[in-house]
PDB file with SEQRES, HELIX, SHEET and CRYST1 records, atoms N, CA, C and O in Angstrom:
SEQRES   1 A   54  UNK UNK UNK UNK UNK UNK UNK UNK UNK UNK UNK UNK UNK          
SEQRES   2 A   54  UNK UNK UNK UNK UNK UNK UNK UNK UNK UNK UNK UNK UNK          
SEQRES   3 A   54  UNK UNK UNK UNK UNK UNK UNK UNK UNK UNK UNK UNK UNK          
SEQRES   4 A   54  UNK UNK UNK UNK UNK UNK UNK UNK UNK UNK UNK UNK UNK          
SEQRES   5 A   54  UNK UNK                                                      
HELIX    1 AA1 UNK A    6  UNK A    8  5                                   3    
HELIX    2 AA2 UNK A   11  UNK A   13  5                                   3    
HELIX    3 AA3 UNK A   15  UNK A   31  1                                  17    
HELIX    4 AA4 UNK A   36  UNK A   48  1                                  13    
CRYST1    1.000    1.000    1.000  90.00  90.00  90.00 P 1           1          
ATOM      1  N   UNK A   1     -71.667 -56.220 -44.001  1.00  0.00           N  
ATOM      2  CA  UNK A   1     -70.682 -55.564 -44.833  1.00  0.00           C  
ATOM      3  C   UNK A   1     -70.291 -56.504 -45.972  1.00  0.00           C  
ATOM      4  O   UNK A   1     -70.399 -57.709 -45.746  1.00  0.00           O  
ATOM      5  N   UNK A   2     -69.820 -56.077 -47.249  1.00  0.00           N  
ATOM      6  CA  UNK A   2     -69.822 -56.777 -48.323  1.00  0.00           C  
ATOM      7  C   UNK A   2     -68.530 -57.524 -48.192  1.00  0.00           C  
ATOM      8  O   UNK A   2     -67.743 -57.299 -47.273  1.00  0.00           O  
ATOM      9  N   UNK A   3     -68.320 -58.448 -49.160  1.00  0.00           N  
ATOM     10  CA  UNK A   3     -66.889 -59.275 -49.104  1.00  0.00           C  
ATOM     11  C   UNK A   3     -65.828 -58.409 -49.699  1.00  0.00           C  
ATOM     12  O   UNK A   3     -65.456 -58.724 -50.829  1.00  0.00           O  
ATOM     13  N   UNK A   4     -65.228 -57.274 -49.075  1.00  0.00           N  
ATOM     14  CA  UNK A   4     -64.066 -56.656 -49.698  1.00  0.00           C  
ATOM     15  C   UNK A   4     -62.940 -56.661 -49.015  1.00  0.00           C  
ATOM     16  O   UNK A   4     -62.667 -57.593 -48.258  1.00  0.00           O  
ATOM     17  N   UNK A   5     -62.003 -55.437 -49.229  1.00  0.00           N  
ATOM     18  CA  UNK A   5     -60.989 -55.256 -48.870  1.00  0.00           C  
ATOM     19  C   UNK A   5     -61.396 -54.755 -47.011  1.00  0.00           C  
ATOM     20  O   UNK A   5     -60.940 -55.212 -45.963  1.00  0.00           O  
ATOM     21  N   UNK A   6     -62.130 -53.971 -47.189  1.00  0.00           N  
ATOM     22  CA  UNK A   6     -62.501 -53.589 -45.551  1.00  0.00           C  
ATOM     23  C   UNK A   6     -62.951 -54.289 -44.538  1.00  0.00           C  
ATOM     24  O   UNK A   6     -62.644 -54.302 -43.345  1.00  0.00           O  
ATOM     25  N   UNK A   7     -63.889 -54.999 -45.300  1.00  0.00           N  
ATOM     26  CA  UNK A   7     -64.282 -55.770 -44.138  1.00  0.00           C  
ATOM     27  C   UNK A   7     -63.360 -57.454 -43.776  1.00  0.00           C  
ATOM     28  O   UNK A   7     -63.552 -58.220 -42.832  1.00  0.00           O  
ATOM     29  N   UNK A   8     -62.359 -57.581 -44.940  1.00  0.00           N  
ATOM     30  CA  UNK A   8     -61.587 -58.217 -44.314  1.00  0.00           C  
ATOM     31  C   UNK A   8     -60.278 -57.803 -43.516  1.00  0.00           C  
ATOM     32  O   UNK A   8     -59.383 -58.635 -43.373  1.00  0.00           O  
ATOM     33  N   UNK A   9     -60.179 -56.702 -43.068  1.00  0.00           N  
ATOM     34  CA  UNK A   9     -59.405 -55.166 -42.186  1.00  0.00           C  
ATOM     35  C   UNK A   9     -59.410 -55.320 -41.258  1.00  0.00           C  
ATOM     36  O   UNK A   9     -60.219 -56.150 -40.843  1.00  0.00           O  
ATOM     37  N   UNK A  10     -58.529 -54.640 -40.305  1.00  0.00           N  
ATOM     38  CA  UNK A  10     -58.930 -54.626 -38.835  1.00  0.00           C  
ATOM     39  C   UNK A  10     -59.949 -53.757 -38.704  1.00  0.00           C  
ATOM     40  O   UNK A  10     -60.757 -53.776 -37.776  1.00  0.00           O  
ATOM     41  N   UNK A  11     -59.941 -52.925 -39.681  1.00  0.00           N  
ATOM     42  CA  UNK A  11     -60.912 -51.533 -38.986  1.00  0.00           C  
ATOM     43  C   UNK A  11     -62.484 -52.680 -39.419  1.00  0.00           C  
ATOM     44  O   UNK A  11     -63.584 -52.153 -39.248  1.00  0.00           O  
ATOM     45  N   UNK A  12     -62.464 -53.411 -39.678  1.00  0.00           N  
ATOM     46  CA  UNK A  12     -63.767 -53.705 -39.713  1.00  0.00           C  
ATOM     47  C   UNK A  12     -64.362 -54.779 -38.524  1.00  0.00           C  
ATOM     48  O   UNK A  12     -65.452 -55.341 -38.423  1.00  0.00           O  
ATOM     49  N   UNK A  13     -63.196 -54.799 -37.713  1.00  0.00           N  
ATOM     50  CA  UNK A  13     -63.541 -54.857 -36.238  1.00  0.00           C  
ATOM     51  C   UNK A  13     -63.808 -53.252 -35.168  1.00  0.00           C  
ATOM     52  O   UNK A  13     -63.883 -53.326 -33.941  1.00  0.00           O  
ATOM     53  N   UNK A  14     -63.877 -52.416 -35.647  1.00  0.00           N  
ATOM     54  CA  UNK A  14     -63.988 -51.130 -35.093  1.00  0.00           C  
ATOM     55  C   UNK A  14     -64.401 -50.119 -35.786  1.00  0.00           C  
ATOM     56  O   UNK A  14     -63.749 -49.296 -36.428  1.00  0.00           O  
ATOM     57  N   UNK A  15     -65.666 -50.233 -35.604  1.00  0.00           N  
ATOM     58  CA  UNK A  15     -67.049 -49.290 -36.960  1.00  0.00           C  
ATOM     59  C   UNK A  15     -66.797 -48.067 -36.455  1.00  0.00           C  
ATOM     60  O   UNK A  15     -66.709 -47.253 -37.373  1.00  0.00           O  
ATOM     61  N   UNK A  16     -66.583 -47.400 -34.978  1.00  0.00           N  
ATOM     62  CA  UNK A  16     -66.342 -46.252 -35.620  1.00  0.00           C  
ATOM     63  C   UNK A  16     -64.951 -45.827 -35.364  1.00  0.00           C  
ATOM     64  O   UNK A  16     -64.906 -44.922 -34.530  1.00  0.00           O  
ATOM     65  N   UNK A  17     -64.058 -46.115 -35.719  1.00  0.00           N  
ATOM     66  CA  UNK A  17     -62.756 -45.712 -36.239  1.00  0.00           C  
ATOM     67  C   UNK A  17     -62.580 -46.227 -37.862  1.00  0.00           C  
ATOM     68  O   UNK A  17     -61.777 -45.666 -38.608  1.00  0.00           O  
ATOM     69  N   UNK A  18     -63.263 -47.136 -38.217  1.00  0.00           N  
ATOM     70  CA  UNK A  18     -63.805 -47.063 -39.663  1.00  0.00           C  
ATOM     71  C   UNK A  18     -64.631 -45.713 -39.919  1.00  0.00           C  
ATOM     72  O   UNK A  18     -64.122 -44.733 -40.464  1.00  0.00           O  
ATOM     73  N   UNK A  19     -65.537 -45.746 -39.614  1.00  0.00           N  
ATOM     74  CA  UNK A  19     -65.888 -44.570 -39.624  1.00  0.00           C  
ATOM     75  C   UNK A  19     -65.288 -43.309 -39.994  1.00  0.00           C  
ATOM     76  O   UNK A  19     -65.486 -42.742 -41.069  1.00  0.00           O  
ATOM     77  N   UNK A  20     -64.623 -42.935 -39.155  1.00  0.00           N  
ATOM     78  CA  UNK A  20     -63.967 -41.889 -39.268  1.00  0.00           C  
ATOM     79  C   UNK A  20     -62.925 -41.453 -40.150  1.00  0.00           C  
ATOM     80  O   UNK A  20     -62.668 -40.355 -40.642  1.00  0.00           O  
ATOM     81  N   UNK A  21     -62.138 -43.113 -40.267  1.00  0.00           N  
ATOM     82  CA  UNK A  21     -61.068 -43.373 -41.439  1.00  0.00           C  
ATOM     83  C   UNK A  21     -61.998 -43.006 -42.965  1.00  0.00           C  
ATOM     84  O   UNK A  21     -61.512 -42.219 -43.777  1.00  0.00           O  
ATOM     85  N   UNK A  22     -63.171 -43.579 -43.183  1.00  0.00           N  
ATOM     86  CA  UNK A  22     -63.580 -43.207 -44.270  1.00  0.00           C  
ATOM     87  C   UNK A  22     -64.207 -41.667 -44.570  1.00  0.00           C  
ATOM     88  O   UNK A  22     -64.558 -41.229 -45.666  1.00  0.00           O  
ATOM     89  N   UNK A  23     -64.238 -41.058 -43.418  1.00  0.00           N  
ATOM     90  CA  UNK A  23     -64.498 -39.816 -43.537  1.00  0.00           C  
ATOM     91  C   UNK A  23     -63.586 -38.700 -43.736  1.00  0.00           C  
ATOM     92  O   UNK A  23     -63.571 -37.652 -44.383  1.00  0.00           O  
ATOM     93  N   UNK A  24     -62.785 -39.368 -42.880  1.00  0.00           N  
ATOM     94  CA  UNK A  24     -61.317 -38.434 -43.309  1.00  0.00           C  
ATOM     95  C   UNK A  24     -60.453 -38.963 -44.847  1.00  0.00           C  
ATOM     96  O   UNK A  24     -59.911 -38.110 -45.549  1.00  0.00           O  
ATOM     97  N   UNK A  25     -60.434 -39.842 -45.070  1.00  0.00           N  
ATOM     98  CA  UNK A  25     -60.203 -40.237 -46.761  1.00  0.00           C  
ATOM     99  C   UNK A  25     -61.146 -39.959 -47.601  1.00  0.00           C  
ATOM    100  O   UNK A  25     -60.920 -40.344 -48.748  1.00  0.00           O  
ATOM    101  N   UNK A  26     -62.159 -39.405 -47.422  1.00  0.00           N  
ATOM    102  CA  UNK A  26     -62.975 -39.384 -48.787  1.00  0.00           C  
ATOM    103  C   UNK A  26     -62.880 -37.699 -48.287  1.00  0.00           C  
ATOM    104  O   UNK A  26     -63.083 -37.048 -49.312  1.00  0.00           O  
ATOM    105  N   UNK A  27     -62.644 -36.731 -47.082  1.00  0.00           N  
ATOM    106  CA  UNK A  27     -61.987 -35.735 -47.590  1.00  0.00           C  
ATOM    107  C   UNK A  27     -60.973 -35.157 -47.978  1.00  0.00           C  
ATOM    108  O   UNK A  27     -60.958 -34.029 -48.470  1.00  0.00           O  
ATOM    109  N   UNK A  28     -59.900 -35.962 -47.773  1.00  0.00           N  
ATOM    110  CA  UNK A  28     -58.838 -36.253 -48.562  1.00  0.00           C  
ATOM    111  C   UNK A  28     -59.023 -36.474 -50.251  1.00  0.00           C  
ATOM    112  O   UNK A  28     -58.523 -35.672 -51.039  1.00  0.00           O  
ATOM    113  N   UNK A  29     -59.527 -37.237 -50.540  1.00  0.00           N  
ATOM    114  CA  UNK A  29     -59.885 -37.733 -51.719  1.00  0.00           C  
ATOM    115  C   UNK A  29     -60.456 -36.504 -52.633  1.00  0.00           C  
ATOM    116  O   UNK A  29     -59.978 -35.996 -53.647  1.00  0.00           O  
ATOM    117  N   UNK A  30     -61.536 -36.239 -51.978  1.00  0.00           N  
ATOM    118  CA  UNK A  30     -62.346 -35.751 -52.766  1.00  0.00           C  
ATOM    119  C   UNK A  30     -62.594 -34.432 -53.023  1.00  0.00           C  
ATOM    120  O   UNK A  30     -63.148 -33.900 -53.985  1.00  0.00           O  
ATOM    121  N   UNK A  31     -61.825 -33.710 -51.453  1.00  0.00           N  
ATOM    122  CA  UNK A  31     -61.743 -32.293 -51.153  1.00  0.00           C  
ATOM    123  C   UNK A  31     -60.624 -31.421 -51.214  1.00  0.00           C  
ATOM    124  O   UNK A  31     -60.626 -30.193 -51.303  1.00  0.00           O  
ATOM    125  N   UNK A  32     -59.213 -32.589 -51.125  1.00  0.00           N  
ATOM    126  CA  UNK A  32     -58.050 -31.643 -50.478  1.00  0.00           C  
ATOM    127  C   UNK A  32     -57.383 -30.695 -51.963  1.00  0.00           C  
ATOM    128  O   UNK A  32     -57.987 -30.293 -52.958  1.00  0.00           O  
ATOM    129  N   UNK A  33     -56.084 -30.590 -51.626  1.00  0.00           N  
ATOM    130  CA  UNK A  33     -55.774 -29.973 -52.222  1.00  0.00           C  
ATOM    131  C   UNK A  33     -54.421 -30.693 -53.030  1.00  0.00           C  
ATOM    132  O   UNK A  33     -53.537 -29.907 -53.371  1.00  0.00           O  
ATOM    133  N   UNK A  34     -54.254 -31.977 -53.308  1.00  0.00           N  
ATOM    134  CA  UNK A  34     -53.372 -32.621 -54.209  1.00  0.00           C  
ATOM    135  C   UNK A  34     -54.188 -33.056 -55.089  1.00  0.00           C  
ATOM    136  O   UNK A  34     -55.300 -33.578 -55.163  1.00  0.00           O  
ATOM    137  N   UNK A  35     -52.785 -32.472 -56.175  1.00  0.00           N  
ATOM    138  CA  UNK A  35     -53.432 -32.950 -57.931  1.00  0.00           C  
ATOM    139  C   UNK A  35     -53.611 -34.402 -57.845  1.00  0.00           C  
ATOM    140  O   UNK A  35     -53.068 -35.278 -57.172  1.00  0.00           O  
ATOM    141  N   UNK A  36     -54.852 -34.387 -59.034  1.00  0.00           N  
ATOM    142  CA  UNK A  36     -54.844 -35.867 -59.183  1.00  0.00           C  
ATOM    143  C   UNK A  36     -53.790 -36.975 -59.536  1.00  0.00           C  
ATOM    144  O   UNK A  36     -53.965 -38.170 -59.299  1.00  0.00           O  
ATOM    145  N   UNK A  37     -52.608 -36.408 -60.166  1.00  0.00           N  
ATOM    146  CA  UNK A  37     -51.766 -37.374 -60.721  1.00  0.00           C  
ATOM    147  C   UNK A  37     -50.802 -37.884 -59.269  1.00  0.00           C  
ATOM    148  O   UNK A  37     -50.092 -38.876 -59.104  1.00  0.00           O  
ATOM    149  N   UNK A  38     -51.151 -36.686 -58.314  1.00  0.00           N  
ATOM    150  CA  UNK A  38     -50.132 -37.014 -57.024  1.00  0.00           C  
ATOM    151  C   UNK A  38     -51.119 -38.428 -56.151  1.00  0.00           C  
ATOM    152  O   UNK A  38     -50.567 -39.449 -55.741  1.00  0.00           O  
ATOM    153  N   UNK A  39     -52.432 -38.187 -56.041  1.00  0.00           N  
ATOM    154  CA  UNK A  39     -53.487 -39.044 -55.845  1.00  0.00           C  
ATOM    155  C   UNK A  39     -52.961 -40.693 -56.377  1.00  0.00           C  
ATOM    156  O   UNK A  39     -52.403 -41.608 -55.772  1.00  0.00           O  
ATOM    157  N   UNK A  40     -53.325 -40.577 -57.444  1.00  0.00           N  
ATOM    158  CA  UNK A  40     -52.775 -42.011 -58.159  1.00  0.00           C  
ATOM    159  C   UNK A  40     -51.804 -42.505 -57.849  1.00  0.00           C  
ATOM    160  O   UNK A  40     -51.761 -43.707 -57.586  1.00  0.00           O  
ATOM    161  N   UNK A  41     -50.906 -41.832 -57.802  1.00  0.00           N  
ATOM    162  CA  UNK A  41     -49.401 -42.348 -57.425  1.00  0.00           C  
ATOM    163  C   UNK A  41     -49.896 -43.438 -56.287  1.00  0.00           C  
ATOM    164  O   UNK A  41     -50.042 -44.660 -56.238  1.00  0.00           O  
ATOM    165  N   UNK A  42     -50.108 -42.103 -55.230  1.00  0.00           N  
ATOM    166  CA  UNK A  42     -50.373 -42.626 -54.089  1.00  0.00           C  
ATOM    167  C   UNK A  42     -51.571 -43.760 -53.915  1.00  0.00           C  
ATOM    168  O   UNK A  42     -51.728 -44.638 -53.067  1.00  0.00           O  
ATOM    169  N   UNK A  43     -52.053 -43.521 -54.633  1.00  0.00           N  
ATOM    170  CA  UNK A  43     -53.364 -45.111 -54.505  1.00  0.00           C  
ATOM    171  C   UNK A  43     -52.388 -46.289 -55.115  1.00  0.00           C  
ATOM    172  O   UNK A  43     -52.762 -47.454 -54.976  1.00  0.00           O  
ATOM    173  N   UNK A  44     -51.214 -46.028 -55.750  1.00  0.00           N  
ATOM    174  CA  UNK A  44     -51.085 -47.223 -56.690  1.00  0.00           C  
ATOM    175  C   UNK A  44     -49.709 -47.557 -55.608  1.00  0.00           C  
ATOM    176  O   UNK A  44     -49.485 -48.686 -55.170  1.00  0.00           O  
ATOM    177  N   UNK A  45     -48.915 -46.413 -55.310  1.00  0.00           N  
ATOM    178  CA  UNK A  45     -48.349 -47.193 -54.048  1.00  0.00           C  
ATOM    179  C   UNK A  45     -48.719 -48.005 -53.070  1.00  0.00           C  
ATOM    180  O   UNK A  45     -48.334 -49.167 -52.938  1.00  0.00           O  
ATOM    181  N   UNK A  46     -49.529 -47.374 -52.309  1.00  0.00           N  
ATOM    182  CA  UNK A  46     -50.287 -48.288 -51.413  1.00  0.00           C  
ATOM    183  C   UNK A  46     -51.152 -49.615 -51.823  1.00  0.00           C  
ATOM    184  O   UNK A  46     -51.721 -50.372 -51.036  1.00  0.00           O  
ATOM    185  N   UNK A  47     -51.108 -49.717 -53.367  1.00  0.00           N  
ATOM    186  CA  UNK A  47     -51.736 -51.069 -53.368  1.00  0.00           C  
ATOM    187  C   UNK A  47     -51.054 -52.060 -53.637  1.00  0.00           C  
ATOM    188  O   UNK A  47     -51.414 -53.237 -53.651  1.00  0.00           O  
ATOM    189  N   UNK A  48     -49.499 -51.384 -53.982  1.00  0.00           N  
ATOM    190  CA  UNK A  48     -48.396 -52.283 -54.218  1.00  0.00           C  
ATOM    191  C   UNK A  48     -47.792 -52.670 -52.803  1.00  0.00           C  
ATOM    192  O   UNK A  48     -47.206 -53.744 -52.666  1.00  0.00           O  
ATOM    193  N   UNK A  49     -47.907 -52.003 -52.019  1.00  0.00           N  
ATOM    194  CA  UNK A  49     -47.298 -52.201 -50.557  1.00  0.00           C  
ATOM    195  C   UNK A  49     -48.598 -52.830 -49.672  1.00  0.00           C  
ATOM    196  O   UNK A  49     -48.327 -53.105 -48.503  1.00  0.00           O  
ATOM    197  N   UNK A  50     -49.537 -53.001 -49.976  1.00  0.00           N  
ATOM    198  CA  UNK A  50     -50.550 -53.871 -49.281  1.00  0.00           C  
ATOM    199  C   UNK A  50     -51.137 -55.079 -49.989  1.00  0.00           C  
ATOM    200  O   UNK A  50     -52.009 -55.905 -49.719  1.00  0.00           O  
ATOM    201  N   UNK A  51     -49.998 -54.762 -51.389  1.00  0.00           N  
ATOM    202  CA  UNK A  51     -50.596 -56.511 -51.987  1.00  0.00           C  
ATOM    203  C   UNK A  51     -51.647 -56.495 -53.145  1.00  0.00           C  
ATOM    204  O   UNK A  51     -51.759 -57.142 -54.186  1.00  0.00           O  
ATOM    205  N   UNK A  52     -52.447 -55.395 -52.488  1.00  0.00           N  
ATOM    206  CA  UNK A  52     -53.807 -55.196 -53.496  1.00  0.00           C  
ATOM    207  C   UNK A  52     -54.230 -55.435 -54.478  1.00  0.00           C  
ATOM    208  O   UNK A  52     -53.551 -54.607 -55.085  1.00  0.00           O  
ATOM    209  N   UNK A  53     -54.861 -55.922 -55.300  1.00  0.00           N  
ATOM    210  CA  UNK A  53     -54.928 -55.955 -56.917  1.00  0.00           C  
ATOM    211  C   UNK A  53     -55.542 -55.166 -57.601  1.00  0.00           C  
ATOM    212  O   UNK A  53     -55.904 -55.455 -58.742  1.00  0.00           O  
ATOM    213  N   UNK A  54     -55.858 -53.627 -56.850  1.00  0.00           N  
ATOM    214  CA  UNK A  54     -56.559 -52.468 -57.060  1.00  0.00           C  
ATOM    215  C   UNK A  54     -55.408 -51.585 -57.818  1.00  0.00           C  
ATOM    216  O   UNK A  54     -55.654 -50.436 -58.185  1.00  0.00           O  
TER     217      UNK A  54                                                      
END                                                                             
């Protein structure tokens, strides 16, 4: 796994609950039914509350 945010994660001690986490977020992401501007918010919260520099 590459040097990122995941695999320095817990879930990247547990491939398939990774797994699944990325399956259920990328239908979230990519499928659901919130506007994009509600999306962003929410990506930019969570990267302020996990530190992120994303």
């Amino acid at each position: 796994m590459a040097d990122d945010a995941i695999s320095q994660s817990p879930l990247a001690l547990q491939p398939e609950a990774l797994m699944r986490f990325l399956h259920l977020y990328g239908l979230l992401w990519s499928h659901g039914e919130v506007d994009h501007p509600a999306k962003e918010m929410a990506r930019l919260r969570n990267a302020r509350i996990t530190d992120c520099g994303y």
